[in-house]
Each structure stands twice: as C-alpha cells, then as structure tokens.
ZAZAMAR-857756 format. One line per 5 residues: number of its first residue (from 1); for each residue x, y, z of N, C-alpha, C, O, CB. Coordinates in steps of 0.05 Angstrom, whole numbers, always signed. Glycine has a CB too. Layout:
residues N
NUM> X:Y:Z:X:Y:Z:X:Y:Z:X:Y:Z:X:Y:Z  ...
END
This chain:
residues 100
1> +221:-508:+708:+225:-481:+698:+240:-481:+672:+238:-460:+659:+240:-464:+719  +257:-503:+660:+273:-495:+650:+264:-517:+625:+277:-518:+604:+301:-493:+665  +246:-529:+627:+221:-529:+607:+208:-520:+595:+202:-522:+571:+209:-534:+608  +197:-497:+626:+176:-473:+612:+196:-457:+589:+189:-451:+566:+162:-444:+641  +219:-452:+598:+231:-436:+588:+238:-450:+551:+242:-437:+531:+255:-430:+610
6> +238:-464:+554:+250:-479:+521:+233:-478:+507:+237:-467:+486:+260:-510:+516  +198:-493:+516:+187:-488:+506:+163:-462:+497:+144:-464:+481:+188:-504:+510  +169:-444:+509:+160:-416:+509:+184:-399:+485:+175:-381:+470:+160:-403:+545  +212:-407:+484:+231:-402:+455:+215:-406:+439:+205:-388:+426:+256:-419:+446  +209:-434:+438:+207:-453:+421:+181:-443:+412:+180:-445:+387:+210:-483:+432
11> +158:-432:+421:+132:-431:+409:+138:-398:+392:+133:-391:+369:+103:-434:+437  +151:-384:+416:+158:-354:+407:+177:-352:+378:+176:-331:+366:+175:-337:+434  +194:-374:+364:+208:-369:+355:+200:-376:+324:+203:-366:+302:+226:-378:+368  +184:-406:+336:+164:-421:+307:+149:-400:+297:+150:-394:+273:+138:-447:+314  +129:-383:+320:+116:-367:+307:+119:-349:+294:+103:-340:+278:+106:-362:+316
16> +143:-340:+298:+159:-317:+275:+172:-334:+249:+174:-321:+228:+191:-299:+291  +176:-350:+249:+187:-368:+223:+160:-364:+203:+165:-355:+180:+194:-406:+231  +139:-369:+208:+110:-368:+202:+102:-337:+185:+95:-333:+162:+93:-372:+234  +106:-322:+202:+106:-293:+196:+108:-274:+171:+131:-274:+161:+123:-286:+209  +93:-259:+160:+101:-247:+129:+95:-224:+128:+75:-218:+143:+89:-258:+104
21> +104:-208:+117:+90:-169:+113:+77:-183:+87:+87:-198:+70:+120:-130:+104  +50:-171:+91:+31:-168:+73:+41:-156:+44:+58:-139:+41:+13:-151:+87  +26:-168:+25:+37:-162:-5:+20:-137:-19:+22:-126:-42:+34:-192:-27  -2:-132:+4:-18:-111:-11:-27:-95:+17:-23:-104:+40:-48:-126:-34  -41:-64:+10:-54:-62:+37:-79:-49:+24:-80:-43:+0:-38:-43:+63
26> -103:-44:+45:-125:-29:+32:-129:+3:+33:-123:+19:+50:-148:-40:+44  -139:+4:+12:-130:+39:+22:-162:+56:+4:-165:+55:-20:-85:+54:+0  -175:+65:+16:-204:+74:+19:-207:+114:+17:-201:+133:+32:-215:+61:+55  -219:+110:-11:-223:+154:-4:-252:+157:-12:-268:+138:-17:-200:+184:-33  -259:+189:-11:-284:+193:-28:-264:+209:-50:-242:+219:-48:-314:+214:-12
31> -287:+205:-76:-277:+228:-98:-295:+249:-85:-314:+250:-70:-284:+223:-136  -277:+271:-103:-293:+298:-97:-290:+315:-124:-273:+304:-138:-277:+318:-68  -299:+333:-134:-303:+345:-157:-292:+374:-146:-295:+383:-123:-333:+341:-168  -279:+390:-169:-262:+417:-153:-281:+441:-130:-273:+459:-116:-250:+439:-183  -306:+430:-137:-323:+450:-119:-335:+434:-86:-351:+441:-69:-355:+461:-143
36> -318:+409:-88:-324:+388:-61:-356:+367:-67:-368:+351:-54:-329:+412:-26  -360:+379:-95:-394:+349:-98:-375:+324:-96:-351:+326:-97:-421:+345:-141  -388:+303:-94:-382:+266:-92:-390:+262:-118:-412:+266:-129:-402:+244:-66  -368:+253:-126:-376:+236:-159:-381:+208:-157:-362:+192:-159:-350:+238:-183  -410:+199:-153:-420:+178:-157:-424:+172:-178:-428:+185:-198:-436:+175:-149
41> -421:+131:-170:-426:+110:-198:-406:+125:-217:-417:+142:-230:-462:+109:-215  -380:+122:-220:-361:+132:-242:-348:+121:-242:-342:+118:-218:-352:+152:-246  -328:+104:-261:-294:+104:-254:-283:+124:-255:-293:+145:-265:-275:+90:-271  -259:+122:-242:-232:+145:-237:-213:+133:-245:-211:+108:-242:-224:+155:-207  -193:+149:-257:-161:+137:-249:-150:+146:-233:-149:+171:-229:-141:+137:-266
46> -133:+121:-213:-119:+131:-185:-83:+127:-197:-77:+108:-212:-131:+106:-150  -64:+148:-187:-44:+144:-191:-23:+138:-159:-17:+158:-146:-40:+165:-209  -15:+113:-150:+0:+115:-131:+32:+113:-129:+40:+92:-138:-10:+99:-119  +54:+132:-118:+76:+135:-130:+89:+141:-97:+84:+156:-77:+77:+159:-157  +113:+117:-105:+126:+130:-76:+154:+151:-85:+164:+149:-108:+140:+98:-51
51> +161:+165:-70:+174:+184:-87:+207:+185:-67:+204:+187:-42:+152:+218:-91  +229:+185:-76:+250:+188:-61:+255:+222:-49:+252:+244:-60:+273:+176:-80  +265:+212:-23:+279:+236:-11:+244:+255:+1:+228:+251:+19:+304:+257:-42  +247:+267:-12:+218:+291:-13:+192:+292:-25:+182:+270:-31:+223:+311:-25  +180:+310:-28:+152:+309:-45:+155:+315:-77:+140:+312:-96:+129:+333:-31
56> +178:+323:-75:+186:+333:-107:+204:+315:-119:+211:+322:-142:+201:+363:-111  +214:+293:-111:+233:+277:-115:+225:+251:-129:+204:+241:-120:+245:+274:-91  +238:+237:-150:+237:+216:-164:+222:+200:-160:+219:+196:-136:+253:+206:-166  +210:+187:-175:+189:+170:-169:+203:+141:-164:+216:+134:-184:+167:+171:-193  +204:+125:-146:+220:+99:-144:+193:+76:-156:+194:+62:-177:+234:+93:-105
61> +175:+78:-141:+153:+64:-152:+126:+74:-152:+114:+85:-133:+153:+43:-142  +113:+65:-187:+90:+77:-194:+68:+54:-198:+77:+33:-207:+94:+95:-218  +40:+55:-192:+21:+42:-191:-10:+56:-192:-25:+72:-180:+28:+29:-172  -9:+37:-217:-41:+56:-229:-65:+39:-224:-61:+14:-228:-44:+63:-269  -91:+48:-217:-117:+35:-208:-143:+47:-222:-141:+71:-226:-119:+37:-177
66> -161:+39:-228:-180:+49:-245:-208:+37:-234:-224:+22:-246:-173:+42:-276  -209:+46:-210:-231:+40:-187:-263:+55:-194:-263:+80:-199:-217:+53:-154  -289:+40:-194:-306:+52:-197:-317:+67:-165:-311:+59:-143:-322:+33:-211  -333:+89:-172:-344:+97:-141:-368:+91:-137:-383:+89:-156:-345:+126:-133  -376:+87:-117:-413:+71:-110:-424:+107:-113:-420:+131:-120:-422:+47:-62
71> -438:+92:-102:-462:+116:-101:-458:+145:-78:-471:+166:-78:-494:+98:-91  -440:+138:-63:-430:+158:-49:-406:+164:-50:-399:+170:-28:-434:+156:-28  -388:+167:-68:-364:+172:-86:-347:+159:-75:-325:+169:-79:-354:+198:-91  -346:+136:-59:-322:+121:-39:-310:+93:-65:-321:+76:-78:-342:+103:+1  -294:+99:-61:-272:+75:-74:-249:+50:-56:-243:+51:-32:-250:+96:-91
76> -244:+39:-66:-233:+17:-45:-225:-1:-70:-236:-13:-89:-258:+2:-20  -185:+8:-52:-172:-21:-77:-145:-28:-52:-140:-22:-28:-151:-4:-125  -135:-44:-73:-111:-51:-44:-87:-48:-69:-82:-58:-91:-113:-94:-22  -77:-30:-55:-53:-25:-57:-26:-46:-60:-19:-61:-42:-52:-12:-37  -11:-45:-89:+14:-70:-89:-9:-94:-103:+4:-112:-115:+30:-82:-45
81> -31:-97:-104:-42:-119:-125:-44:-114:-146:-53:-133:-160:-62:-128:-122  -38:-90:-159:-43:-78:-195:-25:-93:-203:-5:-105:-194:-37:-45:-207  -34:-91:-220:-14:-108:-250:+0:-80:-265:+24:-79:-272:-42:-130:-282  -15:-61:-267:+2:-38:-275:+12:-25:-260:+2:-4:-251:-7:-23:-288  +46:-39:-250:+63:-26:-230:+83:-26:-238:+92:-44:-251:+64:-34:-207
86> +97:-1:-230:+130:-5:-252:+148:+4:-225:+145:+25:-213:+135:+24:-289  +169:-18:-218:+186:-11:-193:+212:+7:-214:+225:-3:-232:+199:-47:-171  +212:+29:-205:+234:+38:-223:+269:+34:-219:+285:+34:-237:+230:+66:-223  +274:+28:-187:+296:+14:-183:+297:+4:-157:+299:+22:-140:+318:+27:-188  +295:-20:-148:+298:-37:-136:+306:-29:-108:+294:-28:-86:+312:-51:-149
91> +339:-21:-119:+363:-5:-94:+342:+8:-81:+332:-1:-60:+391:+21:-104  +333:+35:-98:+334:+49:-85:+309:+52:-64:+307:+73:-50:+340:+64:-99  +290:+30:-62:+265:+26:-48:+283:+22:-16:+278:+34:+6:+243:-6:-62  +301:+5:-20:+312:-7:+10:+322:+26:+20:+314:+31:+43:+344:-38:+7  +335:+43:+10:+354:+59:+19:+340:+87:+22:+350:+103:+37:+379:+59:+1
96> +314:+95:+7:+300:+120:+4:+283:+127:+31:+271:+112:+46:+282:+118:-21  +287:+158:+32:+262:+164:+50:+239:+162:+32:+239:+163:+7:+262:+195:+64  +213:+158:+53:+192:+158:+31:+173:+177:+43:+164:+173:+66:+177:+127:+24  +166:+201:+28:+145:+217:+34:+123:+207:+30:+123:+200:+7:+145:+237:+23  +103:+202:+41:+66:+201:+33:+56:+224:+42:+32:+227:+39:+47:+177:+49
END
C-alpha cells in the first residue's frame, strides 16, 4: 500500500511539473455588416483589449489582428500570437478585474 501510495505522488506530482497555460487561445466570429449581411472574402481589422476594473476602464492590454473572412464571413485567429501587442503594465494584469 504504501508503494501504491509514493508512487501514485510521484506520477501525480511529475505530471504537474510538466504542465503550462497555453500562450495563445482560438477565438472564432462571423463579420456582419450594420444591416446583419456576412462580409465575405475580405480582410477586417480585429481589435482585442482587456480593460481594468469595468467596460469603460483602461486598457491594460491591446492586440490587433487583420484576419481575412472565407466565403461565409467566419474568421479564426488565436489570440496572444500577434506581434502587434502592447501590454500596457505588467502590475496591473496580475491585480485587475477583467471584463470581456
């Protein structure tokens, strides 16, 4: 028993050493045009911004994407892989509420 037990730590514990939060995630919409048509075959620019405290509140970090739409206005990028991303302060990512 006290085998099972060490090595059942032991596998449970390696496997978290192993372990990472993902550096990007995927994130999927349709465009829509102000009257609800699908704007196919186009680029867009997407703006993604996490914002402190509320919906009206500072932007902590901003990230821009310039995704084309297929033929049925759907887009698909992953999120946190742009190169045009500006963390505006560090602190305040750990300590902020974040509205989406």
């Amino acid at each position: 028993m006290k085998k099972l037990f060490i090595f059942s730590f032991i596998l449970f514990f390696g496997i978290q050493l192993f372990a990472q939060a993902p550096e990007s995630f995927k994130y999927q919409a349709v465009v829509r045009d102000a009257s609800g048509a699908v704007i196919p075959d186009q680029t867009v620019g997407v703006q993604i911004q996490i914002l402190e405290g509320t919906e009206y509140g500072s932007a902590i970090y901003v990230e821009t994407h310039s995704p084309t739409t297929n033929s049925f206005g759907l887009i698909n990028f992953n999120i946190g892989e742009e190169v045009f991303k500006t963390v505006l302060s560090l602190q305040l990512i750990g300590e902020a509420t974040v509205t989406l």
